[in-house]
ZAMARGU-4260 file (C-alpha; in steps of 0.2 Angstrom, whole numbers, plus 5000, padded with zeros to 4 digits):
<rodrens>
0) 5000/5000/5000 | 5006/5019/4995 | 5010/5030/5010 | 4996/5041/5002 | 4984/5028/5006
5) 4985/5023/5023 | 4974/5031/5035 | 4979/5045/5044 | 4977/5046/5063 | 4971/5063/5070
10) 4972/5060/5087 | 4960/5063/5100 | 4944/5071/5100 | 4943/5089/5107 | 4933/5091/5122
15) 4912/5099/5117 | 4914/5117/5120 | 4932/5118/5118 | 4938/5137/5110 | 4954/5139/5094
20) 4960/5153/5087 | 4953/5146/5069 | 4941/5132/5065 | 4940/5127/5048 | 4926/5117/5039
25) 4932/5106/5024 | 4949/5096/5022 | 4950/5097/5003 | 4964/5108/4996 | 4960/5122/5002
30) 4954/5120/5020 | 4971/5110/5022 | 4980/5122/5014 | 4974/5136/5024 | 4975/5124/5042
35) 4993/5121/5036 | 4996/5140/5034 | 4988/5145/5050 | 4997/5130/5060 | 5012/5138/5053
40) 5009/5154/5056 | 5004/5150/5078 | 4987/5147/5076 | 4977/5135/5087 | 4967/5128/5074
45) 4953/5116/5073 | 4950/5106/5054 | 4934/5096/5053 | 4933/5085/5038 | 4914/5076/5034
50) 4923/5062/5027 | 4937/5051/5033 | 4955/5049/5023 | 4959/5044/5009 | 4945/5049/4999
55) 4938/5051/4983 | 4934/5067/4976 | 4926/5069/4960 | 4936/5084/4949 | 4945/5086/4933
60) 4962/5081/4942 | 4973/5093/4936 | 4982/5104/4947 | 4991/5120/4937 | 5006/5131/4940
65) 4995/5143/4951 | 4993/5129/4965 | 5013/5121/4965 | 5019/5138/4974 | 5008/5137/4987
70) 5009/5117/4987 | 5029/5120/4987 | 5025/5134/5002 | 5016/5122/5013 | 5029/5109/5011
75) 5019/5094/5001 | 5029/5101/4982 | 5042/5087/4989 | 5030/5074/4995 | 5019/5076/4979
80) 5037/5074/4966 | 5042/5057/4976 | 5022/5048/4970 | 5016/5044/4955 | 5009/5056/4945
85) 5004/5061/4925 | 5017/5076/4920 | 5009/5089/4910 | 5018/5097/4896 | 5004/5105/4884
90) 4986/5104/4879 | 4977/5100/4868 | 4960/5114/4861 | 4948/5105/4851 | 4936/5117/4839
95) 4920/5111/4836 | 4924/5109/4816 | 4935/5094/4822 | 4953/5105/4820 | 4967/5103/4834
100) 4981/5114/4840 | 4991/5103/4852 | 5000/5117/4863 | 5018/5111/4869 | 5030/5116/4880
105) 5048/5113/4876 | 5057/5100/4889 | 5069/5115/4895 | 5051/5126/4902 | 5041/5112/4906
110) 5050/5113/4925 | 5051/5132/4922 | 5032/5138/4920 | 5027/5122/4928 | 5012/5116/4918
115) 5007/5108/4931 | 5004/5088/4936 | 4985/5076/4932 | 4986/5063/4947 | 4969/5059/4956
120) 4960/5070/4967 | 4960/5055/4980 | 4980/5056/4979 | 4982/5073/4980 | 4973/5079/4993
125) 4978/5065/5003 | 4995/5071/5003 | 4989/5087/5008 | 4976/5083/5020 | 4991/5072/5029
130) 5000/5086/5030 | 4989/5097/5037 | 4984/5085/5050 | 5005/5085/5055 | 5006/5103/5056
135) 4991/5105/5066 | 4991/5094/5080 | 5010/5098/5080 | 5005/5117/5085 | 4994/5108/5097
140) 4978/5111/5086 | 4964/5096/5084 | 4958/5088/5068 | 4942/5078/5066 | 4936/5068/5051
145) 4921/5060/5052 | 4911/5076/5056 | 4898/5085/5050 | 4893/5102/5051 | 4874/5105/5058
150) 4873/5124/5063 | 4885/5140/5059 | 4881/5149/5075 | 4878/5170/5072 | 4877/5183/5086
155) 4873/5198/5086 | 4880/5198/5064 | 4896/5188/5072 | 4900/5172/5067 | 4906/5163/5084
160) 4907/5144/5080 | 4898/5129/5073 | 4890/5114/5080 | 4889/5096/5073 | 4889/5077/5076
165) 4905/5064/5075 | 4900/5048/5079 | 4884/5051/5085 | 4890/5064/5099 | 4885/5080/5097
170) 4902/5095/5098 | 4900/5113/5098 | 4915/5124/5096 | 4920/5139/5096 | 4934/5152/5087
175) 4935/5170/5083 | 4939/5167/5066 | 4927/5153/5056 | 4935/5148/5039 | 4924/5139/5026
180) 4932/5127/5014 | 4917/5114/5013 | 4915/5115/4992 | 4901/5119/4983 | 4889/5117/4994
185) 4899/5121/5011 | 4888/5126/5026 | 4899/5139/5032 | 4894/5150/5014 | 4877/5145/5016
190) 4876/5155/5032 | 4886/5169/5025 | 4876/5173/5010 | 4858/5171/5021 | 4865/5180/5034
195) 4864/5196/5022 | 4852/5188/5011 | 4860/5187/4996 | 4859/5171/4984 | 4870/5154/4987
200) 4870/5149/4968 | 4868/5159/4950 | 4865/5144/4937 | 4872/5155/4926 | 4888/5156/4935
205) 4886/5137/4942 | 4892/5123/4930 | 4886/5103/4932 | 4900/5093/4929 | 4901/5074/4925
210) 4916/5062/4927 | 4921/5044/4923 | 4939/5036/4923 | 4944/5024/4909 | 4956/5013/4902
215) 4962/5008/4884 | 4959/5028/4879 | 4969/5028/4862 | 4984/5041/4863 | 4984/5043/4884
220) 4995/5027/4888 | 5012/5037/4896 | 5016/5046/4911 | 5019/5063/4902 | 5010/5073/4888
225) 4996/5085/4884 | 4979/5088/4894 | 4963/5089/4880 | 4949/5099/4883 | 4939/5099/4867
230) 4922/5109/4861 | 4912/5097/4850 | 4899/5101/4840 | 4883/5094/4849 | 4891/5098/4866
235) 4893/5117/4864 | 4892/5125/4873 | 4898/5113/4886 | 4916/5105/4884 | 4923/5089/4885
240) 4940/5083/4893 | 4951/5072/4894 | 4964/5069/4905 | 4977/5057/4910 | 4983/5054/4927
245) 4994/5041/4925 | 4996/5019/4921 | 4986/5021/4907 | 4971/5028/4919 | 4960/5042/4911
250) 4950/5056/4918 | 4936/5059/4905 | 4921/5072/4907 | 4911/5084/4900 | 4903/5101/4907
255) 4889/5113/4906 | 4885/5130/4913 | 4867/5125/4923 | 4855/5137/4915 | 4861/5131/4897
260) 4857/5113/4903 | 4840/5120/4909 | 4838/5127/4894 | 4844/5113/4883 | 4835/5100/4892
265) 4850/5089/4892 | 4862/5077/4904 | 4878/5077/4905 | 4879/5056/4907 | 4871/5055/4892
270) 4880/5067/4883 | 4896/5059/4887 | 4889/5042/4882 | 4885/5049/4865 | 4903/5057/4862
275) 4913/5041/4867 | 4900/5030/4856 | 4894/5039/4844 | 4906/5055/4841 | 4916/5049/4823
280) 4930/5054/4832 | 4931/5050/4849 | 4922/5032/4848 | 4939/5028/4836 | 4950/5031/4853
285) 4936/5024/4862 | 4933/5006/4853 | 4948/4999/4864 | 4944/5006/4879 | 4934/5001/4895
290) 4927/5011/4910 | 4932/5010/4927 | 4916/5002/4937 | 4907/5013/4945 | 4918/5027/4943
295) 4905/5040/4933 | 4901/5056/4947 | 4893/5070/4946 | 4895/5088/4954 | 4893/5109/4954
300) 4908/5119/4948 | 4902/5138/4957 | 4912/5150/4944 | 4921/5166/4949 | 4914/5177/4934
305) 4907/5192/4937 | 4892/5193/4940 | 4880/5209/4933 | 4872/5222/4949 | 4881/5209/4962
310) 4871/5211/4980 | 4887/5218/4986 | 4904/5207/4982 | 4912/5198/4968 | 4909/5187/4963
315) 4899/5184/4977 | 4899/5189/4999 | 4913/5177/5005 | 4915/5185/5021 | 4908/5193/5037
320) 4913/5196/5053 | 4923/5180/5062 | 4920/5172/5046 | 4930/5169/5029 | 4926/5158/5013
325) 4939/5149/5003 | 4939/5140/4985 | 4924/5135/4979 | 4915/5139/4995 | 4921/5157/4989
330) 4913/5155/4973 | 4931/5155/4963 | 4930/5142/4949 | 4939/5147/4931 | 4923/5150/4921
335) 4934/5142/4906 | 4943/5127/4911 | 4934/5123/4925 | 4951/5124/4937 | 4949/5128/4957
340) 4960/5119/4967 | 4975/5134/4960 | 4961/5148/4965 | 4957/5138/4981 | 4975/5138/4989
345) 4977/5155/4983 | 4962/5162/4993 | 4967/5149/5008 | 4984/5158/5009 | 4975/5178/5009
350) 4965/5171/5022 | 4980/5165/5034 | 4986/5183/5028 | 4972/5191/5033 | 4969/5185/5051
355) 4981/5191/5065 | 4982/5182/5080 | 4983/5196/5091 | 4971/5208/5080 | 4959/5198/5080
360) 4960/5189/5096 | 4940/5195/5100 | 4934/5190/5084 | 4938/5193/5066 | 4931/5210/5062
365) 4915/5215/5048 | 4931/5229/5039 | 4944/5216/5040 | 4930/5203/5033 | 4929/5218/5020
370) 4947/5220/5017 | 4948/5202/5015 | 4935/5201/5001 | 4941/5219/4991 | 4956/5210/4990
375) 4951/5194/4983 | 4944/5201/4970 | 4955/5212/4964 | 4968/5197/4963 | 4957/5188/4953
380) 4947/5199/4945 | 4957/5203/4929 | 4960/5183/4928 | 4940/5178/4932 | 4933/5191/4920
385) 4944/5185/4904 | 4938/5167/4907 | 4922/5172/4906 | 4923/5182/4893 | 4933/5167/4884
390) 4919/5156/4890 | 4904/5165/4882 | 4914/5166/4866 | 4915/5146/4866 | 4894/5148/4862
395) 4900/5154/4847 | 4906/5140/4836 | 4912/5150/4822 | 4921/5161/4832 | 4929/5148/4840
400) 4932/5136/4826 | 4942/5153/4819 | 4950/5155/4834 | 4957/5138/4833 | 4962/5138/4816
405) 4973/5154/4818 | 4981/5147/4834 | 4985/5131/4823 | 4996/5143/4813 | 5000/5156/4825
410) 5016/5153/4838 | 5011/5168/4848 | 4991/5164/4851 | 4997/5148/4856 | 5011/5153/4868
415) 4996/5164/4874 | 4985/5150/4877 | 4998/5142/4887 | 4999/5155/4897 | 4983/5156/4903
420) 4982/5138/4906 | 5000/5134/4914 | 5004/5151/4923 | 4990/5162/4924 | 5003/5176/4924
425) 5003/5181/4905 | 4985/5185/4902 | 4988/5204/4898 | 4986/5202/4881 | 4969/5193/4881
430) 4963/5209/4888 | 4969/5221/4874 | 4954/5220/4861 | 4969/5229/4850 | 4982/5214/4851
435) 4969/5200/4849 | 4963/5210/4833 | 4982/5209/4828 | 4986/5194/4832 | 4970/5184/4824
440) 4969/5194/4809 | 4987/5199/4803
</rodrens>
């Protein structure tokens, strides 16, 4: 058995009642990410995980550039180099007239803008959630898996703490400072959002997602090479991926903003069934190929686009007083690719930055809380708005089978593209209406 895989002992129980500095609701990347950046930083943390390690977490699987700094900063970047993993080193864009521009990175930049890795969500955040769980109890903090959030507790517009049940007994804590990192649906957001009576979920900002792993995929047998995502004609304006993780293993799924689903009348099962079977293309890489039983998942991608006369934050309230939202719980999903574990570590590292240990020490504060979301957004804001912009586009399948076709030929559109896959730090150029008008048309 891999070290990844064994379980992970988190020690004894806290007693009911029993007050930290931070609690933090969710283990995924981000929750552990931010409980291994508060551990670091002194904090008396509490991490309450529903589920109990290692386990699966349905996603695309592939963690960009944007996440290895902060996975490097939290001291996993090591760990993660030493296990098995499916090195990225391009992509692959698919138009919906069929044409391919197959994106590369030469061998000497692959380590250098760090594309980043495809392994399974069930490995990676098993490495992270293990290492969270050392730094914790080693600053003498408590983590509990098995638990499950049944009240956010608010006074007087402060949160104070939470309540739950682990193994039938009921727990209630407290903490100045509440962080959620509980996904899509986290209970910590929920209580945010209706606290100010604002809306949890915009399906024109929430994508339904749908994932199967498979074997035998034609073109996806080594440990290193391109990540596909590909807009099909009969899927637009959804997309389908795939990507490999490794041993011949693939992640394969397809995706769909909910209102165009709504609107379309479709499912995304069957969706996917018809482009591995019926697709003149894919059902070619497909003929050899078998699925891994019971392996097909669903779930909710909540995007960081913009949205038009917000209630009050973009891209939606993620914070109060002595409360903070993180990753998807923050509603910070990349409208285009579908990426959230880089966006989630990055918001779990603003929010270690944004809570002081003696500041804060009566509670976490409704203008810090502020602070906290003004500066989230205008980190991401620039980034979340492109991908929107280069989501809507993808409606358009002209436009998009032009786009593809230019960056077939074109060395800088498709150094471009890289970019905003691999580094997220080169987009400029997407936003200069005068430089894409260049670059597409001379």
């Amino acid at each position: 058995m891999l070290e990844w895989e064994l379980p992970i002992d988190s020690g004894t129980v806290p007693e009911d009642g029993a007050s930290f500095d931070v609690i933090i609701v969710g283990g995924g990347p981000g929750g552990s990410a931010a409980a291994a950046y508060m551990a670091m930083g002194g904090a008396n943390v509490l991490l309450l995980e529903k589920a109990i390690y290692p386990r699966d977490k349905t996603c695309g699987d592939a963690v960009g550039g944007k996440s290895l700094k902060h996975v490097e900063e939290i001291g996993v970047k090591a760990v993660l180099e030493k296990t098995n993993h499916f090195r990225v080193d391009g992509i692959i864009f698919g138009a919906p007239n069929g044409k391919e521009v197959r994106i590369s990175l030469p061998e000497d930049e692959v380590e250098n803008r760090e594309a980043g890795y495809s392994l399974p969500r069930k490995q990676f955040d098993s490495l992270l959630f293990r290492n969270a769980n050392e730094k914790v109890l080693e600053a003498g903090g408590s983590v509990i898996q098995n638990f499950t959030v049944k009240e956010v507790h608010i006074e007087d517009g402060v949160v104070t703490g939470i309540s739950g049940i682990h193994e039938k007994n009921s727990y209630h804590f407290t903490a100045p400072l509440t962080i959620g990192a509980g996904g899509y649906n986290c209970p910590v957001a929920r209580a945010v959002v209706a606290h100010h009576d604002e809306p949890m979920v915009d399906k024109k900002h929430y994508c339904g997602a749908y994932r199967e792993y498979w074997t035998g995929v034609e073109g996806c047998e080594d440990w290193k090479g391109a990540i596909e995502i590909h807009f099909i004609e009969g899927v637009v304006p959804g997309y389908f991926w795939i990507f490999p993780v490794g041993n011949g293993v693939v992640n394969v799924g397809i995706g769909m903003v909910i209102a165009e689903m709504d609107k379309q009348k479709v499912k995304l099962r069957g969706l996917q069934d018809w482009v591995i079977n019926e697709d003149v293309k894919f059902s070619k890489r497909f003929a050899n190929a078998k699925m891994v039983e019971k392996s097909g998942k669903g779930w909710q991608l909540p995007f960081g686009s913009p949205r038009k006369n917000a209630p009050s934050f973009q891209p939606r309230r993620a914070a109060m007083a002595g409360a903070m939202c993180i990753g998807d719980a923050a509603s910070l999903v990349d409208p285009f690719t579908g990426e959230g574990i880089g966006n989630a570590l990055l918001s779990a590292k603003m929010a270690s930055d944004a809570f002081d240990l003696k500041k804060h020490k009566a509670g976490f504060t409704t203008e810090s809380a502020e602070e906290y979301q003004n500066k989230l957004w205008k980190e991401l804001s620039a980034e979340l708005t492109n991908s929107y912009k280069l989501q809507r586009l993808v409606k358009r399948k002209r436009l998009m089978n032009f786009f593809i076709g230019k960056a077939v030929k074109k060395v800088e559109l498709q150094r471009a593209l890289t970019d905003m896959i691999a580094s997220k730090e080169a987009q400029g150029q997407f936003h200069s209406k005068w430089w894409m008008i260049k670059t597409l048309l001379f």
